[in-house]
C-alpha positions, 0 to 999 in steps of 0.5 A: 595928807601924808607922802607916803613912799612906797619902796619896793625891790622888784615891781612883779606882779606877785602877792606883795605887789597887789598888797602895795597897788591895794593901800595906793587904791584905797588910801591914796588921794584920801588920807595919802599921797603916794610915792612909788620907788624900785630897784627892778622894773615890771607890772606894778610900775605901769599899773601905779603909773597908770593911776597917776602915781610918781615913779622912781627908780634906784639901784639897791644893791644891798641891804647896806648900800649906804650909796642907795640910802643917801640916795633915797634920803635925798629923794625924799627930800625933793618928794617931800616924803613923811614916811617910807612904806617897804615890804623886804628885807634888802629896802627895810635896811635901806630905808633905815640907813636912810634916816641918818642922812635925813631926819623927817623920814619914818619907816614902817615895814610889813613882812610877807614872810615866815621865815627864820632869819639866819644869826648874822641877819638877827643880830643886824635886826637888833641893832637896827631895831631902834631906828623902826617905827613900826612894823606889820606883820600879816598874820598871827605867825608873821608877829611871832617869827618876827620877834624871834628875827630879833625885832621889838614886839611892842612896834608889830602889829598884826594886819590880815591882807584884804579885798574889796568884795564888790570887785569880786561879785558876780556869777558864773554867767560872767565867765568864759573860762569853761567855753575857752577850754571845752569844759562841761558846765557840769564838770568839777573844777578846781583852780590853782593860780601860784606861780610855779616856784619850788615853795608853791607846791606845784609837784605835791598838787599834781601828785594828790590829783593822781591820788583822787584819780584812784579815790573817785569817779567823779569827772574833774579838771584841775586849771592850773594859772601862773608861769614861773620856772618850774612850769615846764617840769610840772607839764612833764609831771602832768604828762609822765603821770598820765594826767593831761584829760585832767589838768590844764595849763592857763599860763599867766593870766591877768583875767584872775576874776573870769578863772575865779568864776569859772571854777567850783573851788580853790586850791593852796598847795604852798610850802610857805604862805604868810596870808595870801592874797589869791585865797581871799580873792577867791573866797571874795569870788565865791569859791571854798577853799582847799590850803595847806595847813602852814604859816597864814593859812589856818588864820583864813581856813578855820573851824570859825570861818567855815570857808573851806578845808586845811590838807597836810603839806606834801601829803597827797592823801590829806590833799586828796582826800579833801578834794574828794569830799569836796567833790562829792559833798555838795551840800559841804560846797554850798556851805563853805561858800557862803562861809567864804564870802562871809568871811571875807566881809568880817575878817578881810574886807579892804576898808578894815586893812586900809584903816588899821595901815592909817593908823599904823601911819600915824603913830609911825609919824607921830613917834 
């Protein structure tokens, strides 16, 4: 059995959190024992506390906060921890800085990201880039923008996020999410659950929901689940435009399955997405998929995979006009569904992610 840390900055409830609660589920009492530490507190700590896991918090206050490096050393000292599993840049550097104070430790980091880092942030990559273990990135385009941030590509390895597809079995039958708005079982809907951040795209979405309106007929709702800070511009968005018989505001929700199962398809209107999580969920629940062609997105939706349709970031008319076809192309609906739950059993079923991870484990362990 290995101790296995898992180090996070925030413990929110977004993508990068599912990803830490997904490998403690499904690794932990089996080949790891898990750790949890944080910097900021929130859902991930009372749902890991919830399991059973030891929760810690410490201050990071920067990525070279030598204060919380040693800090960290010495708790992994007393937990007795093999490796430090860390998810950003702020945590990376610590648990880097860490292994001078304490020599068992090893470190694997997984990107989230697609991101250039700046020149300052490169050159600190390089230097710190012998003391790494090794490296995930989530997807195709994580791997590569990683080497260019200046880290080794031998120690990057490629791991899609994944699901368990039993969690997200089931029918329509099993939601309460039309009964709770007053939408026909006859109604097209299509479910967006981002959080309302300027990179999500919300403003794009709402812009090529206005463009269907001028393009078809067919009766539709757009549910909208998530909070953030652009939440209330996107309901004055949704009001200015004349739109609100069409789209619904849920707020954040955790019945994210009852949504998925209520509604005919997902939609993406990310500016940057590395690999996420709330796509494949939806695809393990059934849905086809509307994404934006960028970043993790075309690993997923793809001519191979079947599972749906990419639309050009911030162009209204590629996104709605992808709508519209699903709304209007039955039989195309019915075949990206079954492309997406098959996708999901070959590409981004949990039991291949939490094996590859081991495996990364092991050889970090082993260097």
């Amino acid at each position: 059995m290995m101790n296995v840390l898992y180090l996070l900055n925030h413990a929110g409830k977004a993508g990068t959190e599912r990803y830490v609660e997904t490998l403690v589920r499904h690794l932990g009492g089996k080949q790891v024992k898990p750790f949890f530490a944080y910097h900021e507190p929130g859902l991930l700590v009372e749902r890991l506390e919830d399991l059973g896991v030891p929760c810690r918090a410490i201050e990071l206050r920067s990525r070279f906060d030598l204060k919380a490096a040693k800090a960290l050393a010495a708790l992994c000292r007393e937990w007795e921890i093999d490796l430090i599993h860390c998810h950003y840049l702020r945590e990376h550097y610590i648990a880097l800085l860490a292994k001078r104070y304490n020599k068992h430790i090893r470190v694997v980091y997984t990107n989230h990201f697609i991101l250039p880092n700046d020149a300052v942030t490169r050159f600190t990559n390089r230097i710190l880039d012998r003391r790494q273990d090794e490296m995930i990135a989530v997807c195709t385009m994580g791997r590569e923008q990683l080497i260019k941030n200046g880290w080794s590509g031998e120690r990057i390895q490629v791991i899609f996020n994944a699901v368990d597809p039993a969690e997200w079995a089931g029918d329509r039958s099993e939601s309460t999410l039309r009964r709770e708005l007053g939408i026909p079982e006859d109604r097209f809907v299509m479910l967006c659950a981002s959080r309302f951040a300027e990179d999500k795209g919300h403003r794009y979405l709402v812009d090529s929901v206005k463009t269907l309106t001028g393009m078809t007929d067919r009766p539709f709702t757009l549910v909208l689940a998530g909070d953030g800070p652009l939440l209330e511009e996107t309901r004055q968005q949704v009001k200015d435009l004349g739109l609100s018989d069409k789209v619904v505001f849920l707020g954040f929700r955790k019945d994210i399955k009852n949504l998925y199962k209520g509604s005919d398809l997902y939609v993406n209107s990310s500016q940057h997405e590395a690999l996420s999580f709330l796509i494949i969920e939806a695809m393990a629940a059934g849905l086809p998929v509307i994404a934006t062609n960028i970043a993790g997105n075309p690993d997923i939706v793809n001519d191979a995979a079947g599972c749906g349709l990419l639309a050009e970031y911030n162009d209204p008319v590629s996104m709605a006009s992808a709508m519209k076809r699903f709304l209007e192309e039955p039989e195309l609906l019915a075949r990206c569904r079954e492309g997406a739950l098959r996708t999901v059993q070959e590409k981004f079923e949990i039991g291949k992610m939490a094996q590859a991870t081991w495996r990364v484990y092991e050889k970090a362990v082993g260097r």
